[in-house]
C-alpha positions as CSV (number, residue, x, y, z in Angstrom):
1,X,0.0,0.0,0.0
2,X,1.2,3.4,-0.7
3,X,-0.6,6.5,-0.4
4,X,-0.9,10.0,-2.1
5,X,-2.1,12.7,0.2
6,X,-3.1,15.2,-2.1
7,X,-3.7,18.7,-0.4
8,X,-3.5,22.6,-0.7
9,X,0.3,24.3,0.1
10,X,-1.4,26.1,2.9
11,X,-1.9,22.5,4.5
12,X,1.7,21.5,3.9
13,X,2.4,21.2,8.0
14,X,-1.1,18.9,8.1
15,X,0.4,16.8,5.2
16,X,3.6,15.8,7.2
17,X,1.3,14.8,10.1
18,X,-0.3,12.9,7.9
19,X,2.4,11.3,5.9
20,X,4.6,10.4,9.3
21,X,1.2,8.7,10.7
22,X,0.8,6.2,7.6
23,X,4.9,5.7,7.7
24,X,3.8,4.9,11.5
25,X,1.5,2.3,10.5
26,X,4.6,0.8,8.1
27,X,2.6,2.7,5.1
28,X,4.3,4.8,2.6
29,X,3.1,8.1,1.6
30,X,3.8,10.6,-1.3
31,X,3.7,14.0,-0.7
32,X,4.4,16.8,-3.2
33,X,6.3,19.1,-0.4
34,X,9.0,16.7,-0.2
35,X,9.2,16.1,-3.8
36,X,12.5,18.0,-5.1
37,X,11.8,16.4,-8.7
38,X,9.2,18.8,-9.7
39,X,10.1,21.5,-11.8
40,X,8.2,23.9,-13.7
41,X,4.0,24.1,-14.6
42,X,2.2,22.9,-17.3
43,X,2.5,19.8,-18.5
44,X,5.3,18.7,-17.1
45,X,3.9,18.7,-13.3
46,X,0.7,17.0,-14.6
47,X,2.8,14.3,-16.2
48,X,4.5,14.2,-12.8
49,X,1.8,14.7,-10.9
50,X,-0.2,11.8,-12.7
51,X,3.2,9.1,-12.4
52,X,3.1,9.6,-8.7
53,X,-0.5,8.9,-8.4
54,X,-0.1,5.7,-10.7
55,X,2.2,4.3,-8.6
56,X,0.1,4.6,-5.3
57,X,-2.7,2.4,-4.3
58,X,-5.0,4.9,-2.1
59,X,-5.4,9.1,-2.1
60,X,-6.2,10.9,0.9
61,X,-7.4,14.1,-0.1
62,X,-6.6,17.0,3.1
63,X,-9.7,18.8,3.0
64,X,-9.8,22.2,4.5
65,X,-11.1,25.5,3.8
66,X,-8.3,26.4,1.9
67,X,-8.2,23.6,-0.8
68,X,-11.7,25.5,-2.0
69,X,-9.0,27.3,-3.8
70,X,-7.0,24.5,-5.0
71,X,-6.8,23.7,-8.7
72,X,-4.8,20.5,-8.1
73,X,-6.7,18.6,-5.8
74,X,-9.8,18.4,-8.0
75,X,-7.9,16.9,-10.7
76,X,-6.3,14.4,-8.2
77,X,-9.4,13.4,-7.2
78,X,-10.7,12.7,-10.0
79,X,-7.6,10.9,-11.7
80,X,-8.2,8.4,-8.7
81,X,-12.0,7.9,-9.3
82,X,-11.6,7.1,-12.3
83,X,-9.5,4.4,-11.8
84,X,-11.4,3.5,-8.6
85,X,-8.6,4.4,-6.1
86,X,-9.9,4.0,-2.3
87,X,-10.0,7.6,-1.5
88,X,-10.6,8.9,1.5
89,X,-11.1,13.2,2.8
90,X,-8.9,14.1,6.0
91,X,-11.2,17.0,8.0
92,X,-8.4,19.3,8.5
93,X,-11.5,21.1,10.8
94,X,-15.5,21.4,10.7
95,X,-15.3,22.0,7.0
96,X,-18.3,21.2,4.9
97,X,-17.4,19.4,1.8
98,X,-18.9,19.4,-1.6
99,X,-21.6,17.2,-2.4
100,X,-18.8,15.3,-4.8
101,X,-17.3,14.3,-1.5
102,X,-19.8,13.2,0.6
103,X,-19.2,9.8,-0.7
104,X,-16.1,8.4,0.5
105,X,-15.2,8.5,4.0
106,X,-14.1,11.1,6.6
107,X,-10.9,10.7,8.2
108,X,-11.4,13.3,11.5
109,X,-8.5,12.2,13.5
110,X,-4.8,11.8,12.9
111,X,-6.0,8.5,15.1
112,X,-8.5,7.4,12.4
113,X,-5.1,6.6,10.0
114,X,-5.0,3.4,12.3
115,X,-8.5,2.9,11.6
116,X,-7.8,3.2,7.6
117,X,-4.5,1.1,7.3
118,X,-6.5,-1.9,9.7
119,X,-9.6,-1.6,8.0
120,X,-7.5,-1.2,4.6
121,X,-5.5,-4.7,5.3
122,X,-8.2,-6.7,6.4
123,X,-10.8,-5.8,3.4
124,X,-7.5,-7.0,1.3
125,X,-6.9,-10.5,3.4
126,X,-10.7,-11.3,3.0
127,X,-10.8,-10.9,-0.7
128,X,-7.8,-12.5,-1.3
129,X,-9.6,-15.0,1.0
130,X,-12.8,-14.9,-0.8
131,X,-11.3,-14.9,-4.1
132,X,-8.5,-17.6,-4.1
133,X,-9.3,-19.5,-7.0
134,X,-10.8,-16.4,-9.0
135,X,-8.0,-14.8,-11.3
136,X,-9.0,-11.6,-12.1
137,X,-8.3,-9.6,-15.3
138,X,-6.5,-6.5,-14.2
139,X,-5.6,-4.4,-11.0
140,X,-8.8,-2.5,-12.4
141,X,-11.8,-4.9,-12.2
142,X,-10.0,-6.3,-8.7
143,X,-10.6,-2.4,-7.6
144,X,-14.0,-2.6,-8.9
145,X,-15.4,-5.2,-6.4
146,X,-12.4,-4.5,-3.7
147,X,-13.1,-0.7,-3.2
148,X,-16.9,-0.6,-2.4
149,X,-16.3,-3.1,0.9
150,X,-13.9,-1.3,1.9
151,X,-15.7,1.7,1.6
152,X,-18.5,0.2,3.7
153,X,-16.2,-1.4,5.9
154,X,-14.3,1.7,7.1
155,X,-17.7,4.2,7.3
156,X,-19.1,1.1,9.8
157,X,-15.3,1.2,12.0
158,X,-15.4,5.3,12.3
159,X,-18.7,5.9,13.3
């Protein structure tokens, strides 16, 4: 598992809290602060931009008021739906998210990353479980059933 916490600069010093909890959990994280490779605009940082988040398994979008500004995070967020990325919105505070949003679940606490990386693992061990003797196509249709319980699974463990 590796995840991409995408976020607004203004939330950089949120994005390190959240990056050092998944490496806590033995998770690694990308996170565009600490990414001395990106140079320039344009096309070259969505080309970059769009490498990194291919090589991740999950995206944690940092939601605050802030990222109601942010031009990047949109497009994160929807290069990971459409290849049916867990996703999941960080509450930086009481911030009300777009209807968009509403759908995945909220990560409130830095104490919820536990939650995510437990809940995360086991979904994975039961379909692997479930689905022994099924060999599926591609990464893709494996998301396509894989995701959904997990969804359901971690909105049940953080209520």
């Amino acid at each position: 598992m590796k995840v991409f916490i995408s976020h607004k600069n203004a939330d950089s010093l949120q994005a390190l809290l959240l990056k050092k909890a998944f490496e806590n959990e033995g998770v690694s994280a990308y996170l565009d602060v600490l990414d001395s490779s990106i140079n320039g605009g344009g096309q070259a940082l969505t080309e970059h931009i769009k490498g990194q988040l291919n090589q991740c398994t999950d995206i944690i979008v940092l939601m605050s008021e802030a990222t109601k500004y942010s031009w990047w995070v949109p497009f994160e967020i929807g290069m990971s739906a459409q290849n049916d990325m867990p996703t999941a919105s960080y509450l930086k505070e009481d911030v009300v998210l777009p209807s968009y949003l509403s759908y995945w679940p909220r990560l409130r606490t830095i104490n919820d990353v536990s939650t995510y990386v437990s809940v995360r693992k086991k979904t994975e061990r039961t379909l692997n479980e479930q689905y022994s003797n099924f060999e599926f196509s591609s990464f893709s249709s494996r998301r396509k059933i894989e995701t959904p319980i997990f969804y359901e699974n971690l909105k049940r463990e953080l209520r």
